[in-house]
Rosetta silent file (secondary structure, phi, psi, omega in degrees, C-alpha in Angstrom):
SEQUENCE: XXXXXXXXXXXXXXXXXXXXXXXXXXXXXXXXXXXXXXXXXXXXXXXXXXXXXXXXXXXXXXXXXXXXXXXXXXXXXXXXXXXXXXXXXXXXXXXXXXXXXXXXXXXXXXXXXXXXXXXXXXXXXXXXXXXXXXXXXXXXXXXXXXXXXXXXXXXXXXXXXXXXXXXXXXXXXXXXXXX
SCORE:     score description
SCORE:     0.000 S_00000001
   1 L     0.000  136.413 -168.086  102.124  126.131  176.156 S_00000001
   2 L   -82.913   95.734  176.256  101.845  124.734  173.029 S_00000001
   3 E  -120.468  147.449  156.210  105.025  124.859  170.307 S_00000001
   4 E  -126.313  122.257  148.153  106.466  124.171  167.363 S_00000001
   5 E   -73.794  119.786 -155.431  109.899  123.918  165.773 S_00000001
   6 E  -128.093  106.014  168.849  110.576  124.667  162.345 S_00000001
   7 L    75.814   21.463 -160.774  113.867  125.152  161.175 S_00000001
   8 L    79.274   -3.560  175.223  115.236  126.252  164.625 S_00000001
   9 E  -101.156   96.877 -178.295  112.960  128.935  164.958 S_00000001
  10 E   -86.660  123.330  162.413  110.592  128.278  168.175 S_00000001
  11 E  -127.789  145.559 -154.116  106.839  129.623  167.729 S_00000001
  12 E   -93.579  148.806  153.681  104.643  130.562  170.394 S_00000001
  13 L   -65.453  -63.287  171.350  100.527  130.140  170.077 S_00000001
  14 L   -56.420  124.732  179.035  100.556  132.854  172.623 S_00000001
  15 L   -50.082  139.379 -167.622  101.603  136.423  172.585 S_00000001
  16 L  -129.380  135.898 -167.804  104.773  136.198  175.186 S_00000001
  17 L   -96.308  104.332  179.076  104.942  139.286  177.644 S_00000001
  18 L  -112.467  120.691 -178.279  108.841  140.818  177.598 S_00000001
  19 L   -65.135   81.631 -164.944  110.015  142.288  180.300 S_00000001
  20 L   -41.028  142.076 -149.639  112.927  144.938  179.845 S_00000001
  21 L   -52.628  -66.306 -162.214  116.544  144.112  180.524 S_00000001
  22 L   -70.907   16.044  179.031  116.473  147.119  183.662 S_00000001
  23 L  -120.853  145.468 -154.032  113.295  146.204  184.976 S_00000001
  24 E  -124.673  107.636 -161.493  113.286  143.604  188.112 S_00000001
  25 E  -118.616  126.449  166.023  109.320  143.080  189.233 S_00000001
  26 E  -101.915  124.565  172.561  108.895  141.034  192.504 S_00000001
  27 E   -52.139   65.963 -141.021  106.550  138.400  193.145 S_00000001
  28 E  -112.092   97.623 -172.400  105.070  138.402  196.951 S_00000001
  29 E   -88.540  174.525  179.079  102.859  135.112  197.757 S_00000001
  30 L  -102.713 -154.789 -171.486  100.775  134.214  200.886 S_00000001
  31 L   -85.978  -51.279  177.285  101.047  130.821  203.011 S_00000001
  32 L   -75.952   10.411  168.484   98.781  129.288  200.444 S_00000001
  33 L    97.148  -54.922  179.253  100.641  130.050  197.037 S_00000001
  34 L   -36.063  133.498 -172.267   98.518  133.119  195.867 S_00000001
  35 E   -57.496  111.189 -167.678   99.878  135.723  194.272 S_00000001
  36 E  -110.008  -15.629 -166.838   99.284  139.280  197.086 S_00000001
  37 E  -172.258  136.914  173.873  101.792  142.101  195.778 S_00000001
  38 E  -138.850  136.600 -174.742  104.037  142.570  192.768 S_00000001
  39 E  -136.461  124.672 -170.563  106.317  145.719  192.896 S_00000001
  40 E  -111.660  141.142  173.035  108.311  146.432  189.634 S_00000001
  41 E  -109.451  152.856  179.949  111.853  148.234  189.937 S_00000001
  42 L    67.364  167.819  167.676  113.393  150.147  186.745 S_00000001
  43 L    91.390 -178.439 -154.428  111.736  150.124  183.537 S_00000001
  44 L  -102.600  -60.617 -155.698  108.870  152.088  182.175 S_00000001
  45 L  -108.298   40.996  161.081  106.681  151.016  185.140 S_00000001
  46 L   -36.328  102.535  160.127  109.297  152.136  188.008 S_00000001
  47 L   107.579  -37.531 -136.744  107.819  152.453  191.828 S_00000001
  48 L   -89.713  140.572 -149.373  104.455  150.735  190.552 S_00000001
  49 E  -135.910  105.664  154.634  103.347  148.188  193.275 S_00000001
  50 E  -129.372  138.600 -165.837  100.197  145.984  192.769 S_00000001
  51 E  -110.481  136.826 -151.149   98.348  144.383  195.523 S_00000001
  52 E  -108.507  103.413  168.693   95.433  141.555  194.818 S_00000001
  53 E   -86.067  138.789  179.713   92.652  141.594  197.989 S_00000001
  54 E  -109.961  162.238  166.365   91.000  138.061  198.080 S_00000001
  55 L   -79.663  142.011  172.594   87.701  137.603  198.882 S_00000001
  56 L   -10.454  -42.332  171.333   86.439  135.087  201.716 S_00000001
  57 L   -86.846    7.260 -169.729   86.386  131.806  199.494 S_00000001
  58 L   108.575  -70.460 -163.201   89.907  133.010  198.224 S_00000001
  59 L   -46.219  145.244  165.703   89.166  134.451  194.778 S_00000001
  60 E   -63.343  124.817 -170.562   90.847  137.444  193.503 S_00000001
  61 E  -115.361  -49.823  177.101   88.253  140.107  194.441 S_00000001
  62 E  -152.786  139.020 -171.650   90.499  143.363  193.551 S_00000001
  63 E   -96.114  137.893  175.009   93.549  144.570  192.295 S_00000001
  64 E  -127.152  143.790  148.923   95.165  148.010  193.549 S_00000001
  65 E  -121.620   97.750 -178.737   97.528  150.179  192.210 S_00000001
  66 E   -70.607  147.771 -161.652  100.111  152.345  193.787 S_00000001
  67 L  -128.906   54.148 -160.020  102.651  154.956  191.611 S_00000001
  68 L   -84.456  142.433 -175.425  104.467  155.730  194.639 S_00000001
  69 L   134.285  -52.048 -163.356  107.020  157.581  193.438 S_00000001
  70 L   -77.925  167.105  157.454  105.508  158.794  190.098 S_00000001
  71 E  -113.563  171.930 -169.754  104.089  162.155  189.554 S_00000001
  72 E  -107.069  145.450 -154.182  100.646  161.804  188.476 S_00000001
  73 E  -136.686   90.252 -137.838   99.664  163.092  185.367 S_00000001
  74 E  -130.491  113.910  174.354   96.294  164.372  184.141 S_00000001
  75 E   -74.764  127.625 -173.030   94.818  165.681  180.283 S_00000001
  76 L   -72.744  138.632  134.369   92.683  168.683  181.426 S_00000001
  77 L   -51.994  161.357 -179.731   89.344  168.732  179.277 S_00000001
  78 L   -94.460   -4.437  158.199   89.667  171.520  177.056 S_00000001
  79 L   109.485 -108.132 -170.450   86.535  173.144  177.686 S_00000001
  80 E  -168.290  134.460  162.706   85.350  175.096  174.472 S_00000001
  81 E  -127.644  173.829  167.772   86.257  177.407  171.891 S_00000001
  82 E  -112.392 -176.039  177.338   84.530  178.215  169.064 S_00000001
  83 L   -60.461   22.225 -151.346   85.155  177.915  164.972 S_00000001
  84 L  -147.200  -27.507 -162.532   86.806  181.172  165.032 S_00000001
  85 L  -120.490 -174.164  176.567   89.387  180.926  167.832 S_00000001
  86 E   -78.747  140.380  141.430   92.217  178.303  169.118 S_00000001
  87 E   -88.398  175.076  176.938   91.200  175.791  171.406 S_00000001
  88 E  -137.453  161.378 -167.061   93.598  174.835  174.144 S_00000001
  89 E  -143.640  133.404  174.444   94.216  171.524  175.933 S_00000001
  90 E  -113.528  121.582 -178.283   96.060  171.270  179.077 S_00000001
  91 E  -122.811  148.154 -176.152   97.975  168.479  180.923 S_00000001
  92 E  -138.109  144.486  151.458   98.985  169.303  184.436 S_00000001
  93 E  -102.652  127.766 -148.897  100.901  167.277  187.198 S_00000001
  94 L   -65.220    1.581  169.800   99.817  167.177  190.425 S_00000001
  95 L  -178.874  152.686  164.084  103.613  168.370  191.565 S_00000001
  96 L   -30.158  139.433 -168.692  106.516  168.647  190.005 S_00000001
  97 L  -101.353  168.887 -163.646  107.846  165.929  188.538 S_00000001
  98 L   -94.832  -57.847  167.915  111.670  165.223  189.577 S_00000001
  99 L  -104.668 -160.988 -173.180  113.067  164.708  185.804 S_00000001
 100 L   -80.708  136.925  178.762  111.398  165.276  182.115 S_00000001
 101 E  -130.345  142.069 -178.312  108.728  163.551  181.361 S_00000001
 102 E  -119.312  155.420 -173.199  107.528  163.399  177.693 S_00000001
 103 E  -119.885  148.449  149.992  103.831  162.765  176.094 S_00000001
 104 E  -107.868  152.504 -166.324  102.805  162.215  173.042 S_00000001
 105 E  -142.195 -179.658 -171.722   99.512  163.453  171.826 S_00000001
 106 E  -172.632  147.244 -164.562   96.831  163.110  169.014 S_00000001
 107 E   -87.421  154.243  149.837   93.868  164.288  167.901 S_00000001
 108 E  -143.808  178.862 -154.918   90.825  161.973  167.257 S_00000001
 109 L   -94.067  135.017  161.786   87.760  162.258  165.647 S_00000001
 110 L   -88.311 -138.434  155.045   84.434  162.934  168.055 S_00000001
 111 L  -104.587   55.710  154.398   81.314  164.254  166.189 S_00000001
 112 L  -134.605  137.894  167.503   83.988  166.635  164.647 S_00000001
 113 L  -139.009  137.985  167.815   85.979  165.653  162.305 S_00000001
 114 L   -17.501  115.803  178.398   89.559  166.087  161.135 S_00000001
 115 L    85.157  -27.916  162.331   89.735  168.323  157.960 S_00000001
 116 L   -70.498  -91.667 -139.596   85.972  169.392  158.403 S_00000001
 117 L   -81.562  -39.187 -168.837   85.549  170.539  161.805 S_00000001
 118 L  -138.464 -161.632  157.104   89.074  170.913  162.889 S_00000001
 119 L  -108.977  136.633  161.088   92.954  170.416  161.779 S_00000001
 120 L   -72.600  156.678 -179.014   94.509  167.341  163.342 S_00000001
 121 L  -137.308  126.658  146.240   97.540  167.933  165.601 S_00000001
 122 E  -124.458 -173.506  160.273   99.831  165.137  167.277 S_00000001
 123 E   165.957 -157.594  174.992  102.964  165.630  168.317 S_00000001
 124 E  -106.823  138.159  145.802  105.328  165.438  171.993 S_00000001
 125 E  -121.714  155.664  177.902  105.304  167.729  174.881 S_00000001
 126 E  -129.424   98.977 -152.077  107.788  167.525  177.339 S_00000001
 127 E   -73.386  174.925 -169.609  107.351  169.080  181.022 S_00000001
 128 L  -145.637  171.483 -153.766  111.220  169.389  182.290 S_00000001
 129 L   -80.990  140.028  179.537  111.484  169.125  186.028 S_00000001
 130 L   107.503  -21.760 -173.725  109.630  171.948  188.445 S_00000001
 131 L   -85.368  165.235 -164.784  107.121  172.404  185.649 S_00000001
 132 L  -110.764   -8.697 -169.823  103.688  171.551  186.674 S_00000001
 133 E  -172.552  137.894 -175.875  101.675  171.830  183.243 S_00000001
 134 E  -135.592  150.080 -161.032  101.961  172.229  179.520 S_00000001
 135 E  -103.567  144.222  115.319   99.020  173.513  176.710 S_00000001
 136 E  -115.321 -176.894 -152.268   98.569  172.639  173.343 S_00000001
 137 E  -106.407  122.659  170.400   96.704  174.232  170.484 S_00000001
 138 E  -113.451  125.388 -163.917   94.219  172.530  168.680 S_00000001
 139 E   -97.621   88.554 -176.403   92.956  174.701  165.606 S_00000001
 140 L   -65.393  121.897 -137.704   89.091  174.569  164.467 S_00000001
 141 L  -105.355  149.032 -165.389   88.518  175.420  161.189 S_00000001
 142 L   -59.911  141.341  162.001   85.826  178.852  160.476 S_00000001
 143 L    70.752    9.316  179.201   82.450  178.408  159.716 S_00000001
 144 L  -100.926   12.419  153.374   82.099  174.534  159.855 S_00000001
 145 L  -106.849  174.730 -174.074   79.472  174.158  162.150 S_00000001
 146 L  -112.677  134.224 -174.107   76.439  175.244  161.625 S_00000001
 147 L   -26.309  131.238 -156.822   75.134  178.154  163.711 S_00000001
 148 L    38.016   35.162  152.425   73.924  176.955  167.292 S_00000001
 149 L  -137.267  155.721 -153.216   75.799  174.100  167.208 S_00000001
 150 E  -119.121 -172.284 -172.854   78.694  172.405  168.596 S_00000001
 151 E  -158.871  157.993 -177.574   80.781  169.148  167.591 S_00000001
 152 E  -149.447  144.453 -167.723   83.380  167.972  170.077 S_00000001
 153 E  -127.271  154.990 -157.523   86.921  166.348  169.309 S_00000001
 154 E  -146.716  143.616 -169.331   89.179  164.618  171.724 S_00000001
 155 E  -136.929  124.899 -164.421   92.816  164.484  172.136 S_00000001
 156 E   -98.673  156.094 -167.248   94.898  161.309  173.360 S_00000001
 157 E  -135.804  112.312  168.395   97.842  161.474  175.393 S_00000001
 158 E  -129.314  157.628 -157.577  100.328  158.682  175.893 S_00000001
 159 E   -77.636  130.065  151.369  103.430  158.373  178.379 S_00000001
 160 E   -82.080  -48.706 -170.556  106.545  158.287  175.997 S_00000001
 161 E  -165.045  117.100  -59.891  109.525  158.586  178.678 S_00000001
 162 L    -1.582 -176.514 -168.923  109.819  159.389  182.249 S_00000001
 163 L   -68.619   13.411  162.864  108.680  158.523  185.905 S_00000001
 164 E  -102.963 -171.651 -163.711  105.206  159.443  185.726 S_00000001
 165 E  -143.773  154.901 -175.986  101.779  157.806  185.234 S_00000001
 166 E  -104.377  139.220  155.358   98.903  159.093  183.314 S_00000001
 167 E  -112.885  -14.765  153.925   95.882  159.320  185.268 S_00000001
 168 E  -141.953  136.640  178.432   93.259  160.399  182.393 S_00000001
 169 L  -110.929   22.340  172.770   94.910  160.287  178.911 S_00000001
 170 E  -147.618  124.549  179.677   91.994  161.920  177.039 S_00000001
 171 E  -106.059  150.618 -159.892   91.011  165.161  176.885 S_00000001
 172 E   -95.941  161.103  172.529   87.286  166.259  175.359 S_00000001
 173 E  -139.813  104.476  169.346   87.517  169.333  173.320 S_00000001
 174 E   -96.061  139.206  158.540   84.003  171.173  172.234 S_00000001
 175 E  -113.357  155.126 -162.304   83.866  173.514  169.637 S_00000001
 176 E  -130.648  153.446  153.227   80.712  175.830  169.126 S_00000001
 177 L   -16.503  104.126  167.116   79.139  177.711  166.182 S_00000001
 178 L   -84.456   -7.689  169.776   80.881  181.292  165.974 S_00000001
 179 L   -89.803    0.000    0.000   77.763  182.116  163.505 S_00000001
């Protein structure tokens, strides 16, 4: 890696990857030095254990990843509503999760768009432990499609704080002509 010091201040050419103080991620090699299995403890990425399959000549052919632990965590599409009503967007977990786990979410622009077609929403939801699934409302605004036609808007989902793993973090949302 390439550096320079200026004033006592060490700067990288490279973006440098920091690990958090509580999280301890183990290295597992084969008889020939290749990397085969890394399993991180603590941390944001708790439980998650990836293993590298090589192919016949050696090369890294595929990488797998296990959440053992996690609950898995999945943005519903929202289906459809029209210009008239609420839509609704659902994330569900595939079991309870053992503590709270919180999301954050946001709207983004499809071929509808924010202040035409719809109101933007973000904000957090937070399932608390035994629940399996939580909605929010995304709100389409009247009469701003044009009559036998739809526009569709999409809403992202990212993990903010507990043991789970997102397994689709975007949900599609169509809205249709109510005219």
């Amino acid at each position: 890696m390439k550096m320079l010091a200026l004033a006592g201040v060490i700067l990288c050419a490279w973006p440098i990857e920091i690990a958090c103080a509580s999280e301890t991620i183990t290295y597992n090699y084969d008889e020939l030095g290749r990397l085969v299995l890394s399993t991180t403890q603590g941390g944001p990425n708790n439980n998650v254990v990836t293993s590298t399959t090589l192919d016949p000549t050696g090369n890294r052919s595929n990488y797998g990843v296990s959440l053992t632990g996690l609950c898995q965590i999945a943005a519903l599409d929202g289906g459809g509503g029209s210009d008239e009503f609420t839509a609704y967007v659902q994330v569900q977990a595939s079991s309870a999760c053992s503590g709270p786990v919180t999301l954050s979410y946001a709207t983004q622009d499809g071929t509808a768009f924010s202040g035409v077609n719809y109101h933007s929403a973000s904000g957090t939801v937070t399932l608390q432990p035994g629940e399996t699934s939580k909605t929010i409302s995304i709100s389409p605004i009247f009469g701003s499609i044009p009559s036998g036609q739809s526009r569709i808007l999409y809403v992202n989902f990212a993990l903010q704080s507990g043991a789970a793993a997102l397994s689709d973090a975007q949900s599609a949302v169509t809205i249709v002509s109510s005219l």
